[in-house]
N, C-alpha and C positions, 0 to 999 in steps of 0.2 A: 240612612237607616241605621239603627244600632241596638241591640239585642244583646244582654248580658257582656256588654264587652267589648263586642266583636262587630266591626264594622261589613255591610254589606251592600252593594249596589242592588236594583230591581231587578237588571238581567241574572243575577247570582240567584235572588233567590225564586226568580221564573226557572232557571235552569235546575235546581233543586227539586221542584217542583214535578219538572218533568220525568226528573231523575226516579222519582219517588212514587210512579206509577207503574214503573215497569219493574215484572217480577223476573226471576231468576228464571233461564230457557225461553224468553220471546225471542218473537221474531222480530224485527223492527227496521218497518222500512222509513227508510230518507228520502225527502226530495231535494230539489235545488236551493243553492244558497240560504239555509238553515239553519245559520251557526250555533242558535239557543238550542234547535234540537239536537242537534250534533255532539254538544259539549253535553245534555243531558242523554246522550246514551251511555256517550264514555265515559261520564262520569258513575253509572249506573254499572255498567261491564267494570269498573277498577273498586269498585267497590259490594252492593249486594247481587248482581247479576252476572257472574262472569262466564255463564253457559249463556247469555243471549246471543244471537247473531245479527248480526247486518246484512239491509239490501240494501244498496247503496243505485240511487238512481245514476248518479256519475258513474258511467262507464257498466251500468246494467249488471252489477255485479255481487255477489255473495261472499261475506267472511264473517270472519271469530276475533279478527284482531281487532284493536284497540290501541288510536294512537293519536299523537297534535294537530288541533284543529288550527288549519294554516289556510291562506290565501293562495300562494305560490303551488305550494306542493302536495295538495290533500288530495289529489289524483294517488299520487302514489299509496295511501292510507286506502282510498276506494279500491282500485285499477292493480295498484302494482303487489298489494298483498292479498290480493283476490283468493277465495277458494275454486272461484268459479267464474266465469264469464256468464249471461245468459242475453238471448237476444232479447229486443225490448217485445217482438210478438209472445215467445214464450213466456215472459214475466207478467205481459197483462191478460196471456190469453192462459194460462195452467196457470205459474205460480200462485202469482196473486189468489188467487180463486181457490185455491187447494189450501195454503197457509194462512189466509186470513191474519197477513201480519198486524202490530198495532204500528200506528200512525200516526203525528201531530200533523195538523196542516193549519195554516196562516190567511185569514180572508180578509180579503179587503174591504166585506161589507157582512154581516150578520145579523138577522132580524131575532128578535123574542124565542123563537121554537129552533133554532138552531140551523137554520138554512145559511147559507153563505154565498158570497158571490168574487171570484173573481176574471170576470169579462170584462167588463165594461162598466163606468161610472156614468149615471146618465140612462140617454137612448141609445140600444145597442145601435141603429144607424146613423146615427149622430152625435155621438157619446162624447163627455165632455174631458174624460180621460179613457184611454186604450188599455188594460191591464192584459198581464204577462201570458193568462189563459189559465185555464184549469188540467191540463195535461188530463190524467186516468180520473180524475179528483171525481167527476161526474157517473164513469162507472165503479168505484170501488165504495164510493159511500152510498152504494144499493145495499153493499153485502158486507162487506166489513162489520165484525165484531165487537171492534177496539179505534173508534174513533175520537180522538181530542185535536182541540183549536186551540191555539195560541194566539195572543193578541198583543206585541210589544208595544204597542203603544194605546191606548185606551182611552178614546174617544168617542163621541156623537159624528166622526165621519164614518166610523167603522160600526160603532152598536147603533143600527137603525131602524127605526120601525118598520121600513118597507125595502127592501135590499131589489137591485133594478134591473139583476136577473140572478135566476139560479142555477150555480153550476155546481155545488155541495148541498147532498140531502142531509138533513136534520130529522128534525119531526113535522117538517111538513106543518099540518096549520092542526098538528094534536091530534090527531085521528091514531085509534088503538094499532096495536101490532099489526092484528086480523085484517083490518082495512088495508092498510100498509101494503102488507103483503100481496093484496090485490092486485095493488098497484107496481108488483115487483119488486119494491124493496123490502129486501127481510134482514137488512141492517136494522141492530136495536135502537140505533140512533146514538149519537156522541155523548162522552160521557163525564166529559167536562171541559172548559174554557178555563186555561190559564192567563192569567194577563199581569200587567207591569203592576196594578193596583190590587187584585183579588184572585181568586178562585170559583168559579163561577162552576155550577152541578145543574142537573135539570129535575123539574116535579113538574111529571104529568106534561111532560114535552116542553114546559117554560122554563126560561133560566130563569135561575135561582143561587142565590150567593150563599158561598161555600164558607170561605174564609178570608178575611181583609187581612194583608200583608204588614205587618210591622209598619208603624209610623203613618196610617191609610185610615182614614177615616169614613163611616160607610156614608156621609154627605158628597165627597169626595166623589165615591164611586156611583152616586145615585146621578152626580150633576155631571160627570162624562158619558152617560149612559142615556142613550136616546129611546127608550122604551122603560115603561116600568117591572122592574125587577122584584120578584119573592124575597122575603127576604126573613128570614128564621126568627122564634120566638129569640135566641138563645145566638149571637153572632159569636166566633171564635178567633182567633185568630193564625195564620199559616205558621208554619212550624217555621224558622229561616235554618238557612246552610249552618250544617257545624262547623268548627274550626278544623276537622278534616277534607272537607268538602271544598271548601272556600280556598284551600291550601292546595289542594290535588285542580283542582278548575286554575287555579291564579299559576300556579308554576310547571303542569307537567301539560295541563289537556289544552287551555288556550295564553298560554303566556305573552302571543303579540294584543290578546286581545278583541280577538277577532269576533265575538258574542255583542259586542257593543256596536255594530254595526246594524242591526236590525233596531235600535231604539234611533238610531241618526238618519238624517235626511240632507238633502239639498249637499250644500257647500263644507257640512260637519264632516256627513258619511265622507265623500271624497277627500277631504281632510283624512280622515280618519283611515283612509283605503291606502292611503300616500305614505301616514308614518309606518304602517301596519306592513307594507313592502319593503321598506328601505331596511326594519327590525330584520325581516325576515331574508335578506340579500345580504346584511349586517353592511350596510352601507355608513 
């Protein structure tokens, strides 16, 4: 990709993207191994947000600091500059629920209206892959305010017509607020999907394309996309990383790299886990 200049990778400017949601004084929680959101907080906190705070799932904890997103040592970034400890009952049972922090989460499967799934691929009794679970994911996208998806890689295994269970609410199958609420959930529902190719918003509980990413073509994003997508009188294009941005992410917040882990699989990733240690041991 290349924009006035300035060369940029996908995960750069997904992580920009992210950046660029979050206003000055959120709260924003983390979950596990999330290096694209991690690098778009910090990258957010060193530049227009630096009254935001961090919950950091790692180690159940609260801070103001801002620092390298690492493999080895990001404990110590969570854990060791902590303002706070908290247990995991109080954060899912108070916190949470009193600060309504904003929050990306990553699904392994997403239908049309914004439901997501990560349990199981398949039959949950016979499921042809096991995924990692949905940790809080199932109670906090009842009430949660500020919900957005990310999507590294962007696909027909992930955007699917019929997702094979649900463990993140969306919108449900479009039913107004009112109904919703019926049914307990008084989360407005998510408020956009970032991905490696687009920007994805909702009308009327469907996604619907935001903006195609430099070098993205909306053919592209219609033929990874296993549902039919809204798609504007008027397509735009995402804004990419400035050359402060790209500067600050490449040299101070992930210099081994550590963001390009969520676009790799298989025999890459672990490649990629292996140089990404030895940098960081200076082997």
């Amino acid at each position: 990709m290349t924009k006035t200049g300035t060369d940029f990778k996908p995960e750069e400017v997904m992580i920009s993207c992210i950046a660029r949601e979050i206003k000055n004084g959120d709260v924003l929680a983390q979950g596990i191994a999330t290096p694209l959101v991690a690098s778009g907080y910090i990258l957010a906190k060193m530049t227009h947000a630096p009254d935001s705070v961090f919950l950091y799932t790692i180690g159940n904890t609260l801070s103001r600091d801002a620092g390298k997103v690492a493999l080895s040592t990001y404990e110590d970034l969570s854990i060791g500059r902590a303002l706070k400890q908290i247990s995991f009952t109080d954060i899912s049972c108070e916190i949470l629920s009193a600060v309504k922090p904003k929050e990306f989460f990553r699904p392994a499967q997403i239908d049309k209206w914004g439901n997501f799934n990560n349990i199981v691929i398949g039959d949950y009794y016979k499921p042809k892959v096991r995924l990692p679970g949905c940790a809080g994911i199932a109670d906090v996208t009842t009430y949660y305010e500020n919900i957005y998806l990310y999507v590294p890689r962007h696909n027909k295994n992930t955007f699917v017509e019929k997702i094979d269970f649900v463990s993140g609410v969306g919108y449900l199958s479009g039913e107004s607020q009112a109904e919703r609420e019926k049914l307990g959930v008084i989360s407005p529902g998510p408020k956009k999907i970032i991905t490696d190719l687009c920007v994805f918003g909702f009308v009327e509980g469907r996604v619907a394309l935001e903006s195609l990413h430099p070098g993205v073509s909306l053919q592209e994003v219609i033929d990874n996309t296993g549902f039919e997508i809204i798609i504007p009188d008027k397509i735009v294009e995402t804004q990419p990383p400035t050359a402060e941005e790209l500067d600050l992410l490449r040299n101070v917040i992930d210099p081994y790299g550590v963001r390009e882990l969520e676009l790799l699989s298989g025999k890459k990733r672990l490649a990629k886990i292996r140089e990404i240690y030895k940098q960081e041991i200076g082997a």
